[in-house]
N, C-alpha and C positions, 0 to 999 in steps of 0.2 A: 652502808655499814661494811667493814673490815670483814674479809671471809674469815670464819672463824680456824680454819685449818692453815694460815698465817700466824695465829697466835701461839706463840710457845706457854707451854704450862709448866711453867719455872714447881719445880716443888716446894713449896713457900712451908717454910719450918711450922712446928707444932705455935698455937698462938693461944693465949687465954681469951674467952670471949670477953673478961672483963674489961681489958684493953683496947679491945678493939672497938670502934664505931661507923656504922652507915651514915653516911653523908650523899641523900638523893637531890640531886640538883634542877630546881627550875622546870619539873613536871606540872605546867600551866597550862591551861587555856591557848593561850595566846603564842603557844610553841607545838601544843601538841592538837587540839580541834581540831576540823576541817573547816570548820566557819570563825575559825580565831583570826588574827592577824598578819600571821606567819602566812598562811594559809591563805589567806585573798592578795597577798602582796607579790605570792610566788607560784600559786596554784596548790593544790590540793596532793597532788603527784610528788612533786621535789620539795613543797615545804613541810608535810608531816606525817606524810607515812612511812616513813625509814622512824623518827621519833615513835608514834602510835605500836611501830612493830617489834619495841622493846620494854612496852607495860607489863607483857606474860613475864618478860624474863624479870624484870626488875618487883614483881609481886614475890616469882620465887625465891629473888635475890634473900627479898623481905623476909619469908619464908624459914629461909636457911638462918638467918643471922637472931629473929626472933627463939629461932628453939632454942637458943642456948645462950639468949639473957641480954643478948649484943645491942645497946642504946642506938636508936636513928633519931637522926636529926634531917630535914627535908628543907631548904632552901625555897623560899620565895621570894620572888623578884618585881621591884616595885619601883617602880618611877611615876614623877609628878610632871605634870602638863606644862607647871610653870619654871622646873628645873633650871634657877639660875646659873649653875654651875657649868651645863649642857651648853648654855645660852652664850657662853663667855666662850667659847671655843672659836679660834680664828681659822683652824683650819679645817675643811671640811668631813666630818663624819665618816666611816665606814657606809653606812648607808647611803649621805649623802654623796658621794663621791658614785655609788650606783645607781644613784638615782631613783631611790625605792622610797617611799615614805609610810612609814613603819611607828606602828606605836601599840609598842609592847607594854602589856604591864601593867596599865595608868591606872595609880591609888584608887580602890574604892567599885571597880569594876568586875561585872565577870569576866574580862581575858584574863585577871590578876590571881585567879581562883584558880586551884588543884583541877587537874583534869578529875572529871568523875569516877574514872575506874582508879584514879591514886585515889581519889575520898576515901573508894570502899577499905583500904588496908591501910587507912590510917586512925591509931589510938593515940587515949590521950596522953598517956607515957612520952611517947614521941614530941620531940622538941621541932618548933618552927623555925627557921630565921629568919626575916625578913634582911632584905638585901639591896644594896641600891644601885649596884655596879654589878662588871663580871663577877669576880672571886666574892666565894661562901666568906672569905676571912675579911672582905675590906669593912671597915668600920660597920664589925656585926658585933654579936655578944658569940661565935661560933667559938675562937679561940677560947677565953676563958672557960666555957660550959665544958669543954675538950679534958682541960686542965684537972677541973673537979672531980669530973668525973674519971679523972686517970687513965685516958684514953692515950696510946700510942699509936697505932695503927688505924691507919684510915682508907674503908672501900670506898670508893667515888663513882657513884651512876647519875643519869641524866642527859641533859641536855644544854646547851650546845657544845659539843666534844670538842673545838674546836677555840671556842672563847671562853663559855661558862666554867665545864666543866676543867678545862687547861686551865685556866687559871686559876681556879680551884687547887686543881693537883699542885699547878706551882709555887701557890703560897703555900698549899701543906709541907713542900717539903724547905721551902726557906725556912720553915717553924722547926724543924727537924722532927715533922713527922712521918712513918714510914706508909709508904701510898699502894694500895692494891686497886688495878684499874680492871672489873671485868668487862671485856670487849660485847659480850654480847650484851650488854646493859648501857651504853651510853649510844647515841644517834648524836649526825648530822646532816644538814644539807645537802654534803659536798662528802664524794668520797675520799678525794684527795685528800680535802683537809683532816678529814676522820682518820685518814690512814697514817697521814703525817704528824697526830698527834699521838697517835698509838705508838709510831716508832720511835718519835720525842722523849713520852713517860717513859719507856723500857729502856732508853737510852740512857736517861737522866736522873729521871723524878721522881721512879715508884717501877711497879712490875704490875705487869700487860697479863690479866692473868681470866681465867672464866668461872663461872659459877660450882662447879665442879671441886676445881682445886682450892676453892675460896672454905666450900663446906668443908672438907677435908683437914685443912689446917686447924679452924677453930673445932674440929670435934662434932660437925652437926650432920644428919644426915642428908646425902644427896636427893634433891627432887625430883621427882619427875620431869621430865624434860630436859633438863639442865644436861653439860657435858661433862 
């Protein structure tokens, strides 16, 4: 994870909570366990304890955004075994090119499931998405529900900072939606890559911001813990 004393705290203008919406990405089994996927294919060490060590933050994220009416939507991510589409590929895979064999996800399993400590702060107000690619937006119902609900501003947490969640951000803002990323709420693998997309959104796509300055803007009170 990005040291958080790297991150600038852009003072991000006053914001309506009504507009704004949480979008927590692919908090699974199978990304965050110790005994999931992720986890046996890369060890326990580098593939889910940087994820695991930002459930506190992204509860409180929840926390702050709940007090003051802010709609979440939470991303799940699903792939089927028999994935024609996967199948048709000629060249080879991100995985397979490192020769990992990984299977994240698969319809109807518990890797496919909400880590336990996300169950316990999720209601049923709260919307799911199921999802079959990186991006929350690729052929989901994400965009429209956005729409309805008169959502402009979007905080993006989760996992993987680096594909998930980046492409996440980057369809948000092809949509022209305006993107708050807090640093202490998304993990990856790979520092590098965590860092490189940190300075990608603040360059680009949205502003690199933390739970702090997130409460601050929409009106809600600062948590515990939080900076």
């Amino acid at each position: 994870m990005a040291p958080l004393d790297d991150v600038k705290t852009l003072d991000i203008p006053r914001l309506d909570p009504k507009e704004v919406g949480l979008v927590i990405v692919d908090m699974q089994n199978s990304f965050t366990h110790p005994e999931g996927a992720r986890a046996r294919a890369f060890g326990t060490r580098s593939g889910v304890e940087k994820v695991r060590a930002i459930i506190p933050n992204i509860h409180r994220l929840i926390d702050v955004c709940r007090s003051v009416g802010v709609q979440i939507w939470l991303t799940k991510q699903v792939h089927y075994p028999d994935d024609k589409r996967r199948m048709a590929r000629r060249i080879p895979s991100h995985l397979d090119r490192r020769g990992v064999k990984l299977e994240l996800c698969l319809r109807g399993t518990w890797e496919a499931e909400f880590d336990d400590e996300m169950k316990k702060v999720i209601k049923p107000e709260d919307e799911i998405v199921v999802k079959h690619r990186s991006s929350a937006f690729y052929n989901t119902t994400l965009e429209p529900e956005l729409r309805i609900k008169g959502v402009q501003v979007l905080i993006v947490a989760g996992t993987t900072t680096s594909f998930c969640v980046e492409s996440t951000v980057r369809d948000a803002y092809m949509r022209d939606f305006d993107v708050l990323l807090p640093a202490e709420c998304v993990a990856d693998t790979d520092d590098a890559a965590q860092q490189a997309t940190l300075v990608n959104t603040d360059r680009f796509h949205g502003v690199v911001t933390n739970i702090d300055a997130i409460a601050r803007a929409i009106g809600a009170r600062v948590p515990a813990g939080a900076r």
